[in-house]
C-alpha positions as CSV (number, residue, x, y, z in Angstrom):
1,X,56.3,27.5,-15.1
2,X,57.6,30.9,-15.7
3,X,59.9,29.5,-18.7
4,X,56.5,27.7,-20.0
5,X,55.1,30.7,-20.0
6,X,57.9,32.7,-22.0
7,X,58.3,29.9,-24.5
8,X,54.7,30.7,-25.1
9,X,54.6,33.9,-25.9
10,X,58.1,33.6,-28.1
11,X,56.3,31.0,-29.8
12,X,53.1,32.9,-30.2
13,X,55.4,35.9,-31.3
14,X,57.3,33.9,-33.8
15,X,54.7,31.8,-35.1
16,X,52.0,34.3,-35.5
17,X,54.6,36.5,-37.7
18,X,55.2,33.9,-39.5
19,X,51.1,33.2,-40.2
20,X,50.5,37.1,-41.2
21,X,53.9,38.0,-43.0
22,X,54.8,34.2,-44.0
23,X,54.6,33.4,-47.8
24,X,53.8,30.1,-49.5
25,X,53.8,27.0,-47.3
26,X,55.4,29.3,-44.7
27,X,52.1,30.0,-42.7
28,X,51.0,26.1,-43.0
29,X,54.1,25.2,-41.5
30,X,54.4,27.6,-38.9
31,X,50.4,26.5,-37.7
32,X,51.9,22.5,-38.1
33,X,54.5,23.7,-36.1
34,X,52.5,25.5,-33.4
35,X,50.0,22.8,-33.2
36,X,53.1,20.6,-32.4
37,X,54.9,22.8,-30.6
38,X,52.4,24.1,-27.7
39,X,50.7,21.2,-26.4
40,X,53.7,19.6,-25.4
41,X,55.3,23.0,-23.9
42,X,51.8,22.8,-21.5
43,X,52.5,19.5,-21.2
44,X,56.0,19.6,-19.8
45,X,56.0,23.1,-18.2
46,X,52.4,24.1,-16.9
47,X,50.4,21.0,-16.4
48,X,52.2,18.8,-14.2
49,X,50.3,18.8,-10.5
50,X,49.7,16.9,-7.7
51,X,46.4,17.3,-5.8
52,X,45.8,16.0,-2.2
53,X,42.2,15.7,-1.3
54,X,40.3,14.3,1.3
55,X,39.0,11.4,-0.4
56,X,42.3,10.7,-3.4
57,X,45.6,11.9,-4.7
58,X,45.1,13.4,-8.2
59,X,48.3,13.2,-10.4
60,X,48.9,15.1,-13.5
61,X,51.8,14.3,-15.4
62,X,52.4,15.4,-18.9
63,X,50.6,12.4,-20.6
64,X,48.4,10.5,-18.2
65,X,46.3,11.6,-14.8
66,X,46.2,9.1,-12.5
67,X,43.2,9.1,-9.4
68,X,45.0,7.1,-6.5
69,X,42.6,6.4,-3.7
70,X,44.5,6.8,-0.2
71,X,43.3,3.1,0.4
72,X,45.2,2.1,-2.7
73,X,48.5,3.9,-2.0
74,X,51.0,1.7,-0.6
75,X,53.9,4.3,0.5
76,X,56.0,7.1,-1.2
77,X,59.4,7.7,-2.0
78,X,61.8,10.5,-3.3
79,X,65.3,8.9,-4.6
80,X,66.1,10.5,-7.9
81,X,62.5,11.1,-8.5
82,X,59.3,11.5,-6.5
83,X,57.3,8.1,-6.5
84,X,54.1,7.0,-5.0
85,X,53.4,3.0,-5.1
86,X,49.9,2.3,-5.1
87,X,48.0,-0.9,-6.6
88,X,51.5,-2.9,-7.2
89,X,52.3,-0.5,-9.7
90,X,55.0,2.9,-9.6
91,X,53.6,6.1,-10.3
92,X,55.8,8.8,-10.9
93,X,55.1,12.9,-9.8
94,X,56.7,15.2,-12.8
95,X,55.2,18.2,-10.0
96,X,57.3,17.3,-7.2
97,X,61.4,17.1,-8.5
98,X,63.9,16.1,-6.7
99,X,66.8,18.1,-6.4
100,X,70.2,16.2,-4.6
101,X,71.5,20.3,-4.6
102,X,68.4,21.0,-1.7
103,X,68.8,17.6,-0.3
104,X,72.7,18.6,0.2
105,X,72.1,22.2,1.3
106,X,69.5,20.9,4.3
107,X,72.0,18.0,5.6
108,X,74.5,21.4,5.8
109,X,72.3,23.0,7.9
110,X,71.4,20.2,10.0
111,X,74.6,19.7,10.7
112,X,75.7,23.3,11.2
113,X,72.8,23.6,13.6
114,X,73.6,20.0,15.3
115,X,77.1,21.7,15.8
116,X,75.9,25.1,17.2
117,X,73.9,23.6,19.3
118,X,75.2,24.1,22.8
119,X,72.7,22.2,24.7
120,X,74.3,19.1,23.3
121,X,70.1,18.4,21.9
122,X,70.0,19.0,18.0
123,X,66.8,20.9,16.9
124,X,65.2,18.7,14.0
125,X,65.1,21.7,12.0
126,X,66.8,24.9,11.4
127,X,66.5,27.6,14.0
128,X,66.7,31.0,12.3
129,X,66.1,33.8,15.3
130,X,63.9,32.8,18.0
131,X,61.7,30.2,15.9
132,X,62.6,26.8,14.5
133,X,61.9,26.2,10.7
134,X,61.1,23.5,9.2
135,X,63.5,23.4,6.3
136,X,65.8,21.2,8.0
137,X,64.6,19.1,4.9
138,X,64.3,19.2,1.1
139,X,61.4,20.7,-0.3
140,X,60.7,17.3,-2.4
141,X,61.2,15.0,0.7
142,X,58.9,17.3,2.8
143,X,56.2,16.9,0.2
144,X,56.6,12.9,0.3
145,X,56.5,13.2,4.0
146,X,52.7,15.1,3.4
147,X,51.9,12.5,0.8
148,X,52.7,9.7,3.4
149,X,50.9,10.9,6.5
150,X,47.4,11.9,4.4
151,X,47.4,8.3,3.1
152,X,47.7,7.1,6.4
153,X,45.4,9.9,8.3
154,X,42.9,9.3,5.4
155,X,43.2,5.7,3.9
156,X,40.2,4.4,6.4
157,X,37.6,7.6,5.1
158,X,34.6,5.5,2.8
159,X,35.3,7.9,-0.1
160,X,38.9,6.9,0.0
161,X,38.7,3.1,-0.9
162,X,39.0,2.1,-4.4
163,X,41.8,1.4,-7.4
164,X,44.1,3.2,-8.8
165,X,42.6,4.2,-12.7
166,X,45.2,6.6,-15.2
167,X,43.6,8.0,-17.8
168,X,45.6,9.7,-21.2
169,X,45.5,13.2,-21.7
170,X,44.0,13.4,-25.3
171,X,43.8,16.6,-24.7
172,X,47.6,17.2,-25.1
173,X,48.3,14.5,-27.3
174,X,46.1,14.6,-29.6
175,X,47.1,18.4,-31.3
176,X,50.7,17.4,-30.6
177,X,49.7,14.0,-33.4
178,X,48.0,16.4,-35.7
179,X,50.9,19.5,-35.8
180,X,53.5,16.6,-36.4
181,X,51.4,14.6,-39.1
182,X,50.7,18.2,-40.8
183,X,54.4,18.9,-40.4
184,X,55.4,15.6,-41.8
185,X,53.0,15.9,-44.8
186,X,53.7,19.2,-45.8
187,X,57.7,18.4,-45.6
188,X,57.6,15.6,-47.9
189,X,55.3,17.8,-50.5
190,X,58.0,20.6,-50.7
């Protein structure tokens, strides 16, 4: 998010100098280029989410938002990428990533834990002082684990039963189709 946010501004910074001390087509392109340029930075940096309610699962990936019902979702994985099945189809969550380098670090510490251990009992997390963490696991893993047990908890709720419905976000692709057709249109007058 943070590098979302910086891209932003250097674009804002370049681009607007470009609009006030650009000559010619310079400020044209430079607003083709924003318009291009900025949705799809939101779209790939800042707008990805996952929302767990009581009723649904709200997933916002960079194009589409998909409303699962907890009735509707079937299970959820994390391989190389965090999945939720739901309604026979694959649904993937750009919010939660998956990173083999966490997934790696945590088997360490289970293991240097399961080896410190002197009760011959391994602790199924971490113990760091007198308490035991939970980061035994990957960050992405624990998150499918939360996805998991609210679809079960909350797939019986009335609110919960329905489909599975995905919806385009116009809202991003849209400007991102205008900045390139200005961009194209004003490259092939020059």
């Amino acid at each position: 998010m943070a590098t979302g946010v910086l891209l932003l501004v250097l674009g804002a910074w370049l681009g607007g100098d470009a609009l006030v001390r650009g000559e010619g087509r310079t400020p044209w392109l430079s607003l083709a280029g924003l318009l291009l340029v900025v949705p799809l930075v939101v779209a790939f940096t800042l707008r990805p989410a996952v929302f767990a309610g009581a009723d649904r699962l709200l997933v916002r990936n960079p194009f589409r938002t998909i409303t699962l019902p907890w009735r509707s979702v079937e299970g959820a994985r994390a391989g190389y990428s965090s999945e939720v099945l739901a309604g026979g189809r694959k649904y993937q969550l750009w919010a939660i990533p998956v990173s083999l380098r966490q997934r790696k670090r945590a088997s360490r510490q289970q293991a240097r834990a399961a080896a410190e251990d002197v009760s011959g009992r391994a602790p199924v997390g971490v113990r760091r002082g007198d308490t035991l963490a939970d980061s035994g696991r990957a960050p992405s893993d624990q998150a499918i684990d939360d996805i998991r047990e609210l679809a079960e908890r909350h797939a019986g709720r009335p609110g919960a039963q329905g489909q599975p419905t995905a919806r385009w976000a116009w809202e991003v692709l849209a400007p991102a189709a205008v900045g390139a057709v200005l961009l194209i249109v004003l490259a092939s007058t020059g």
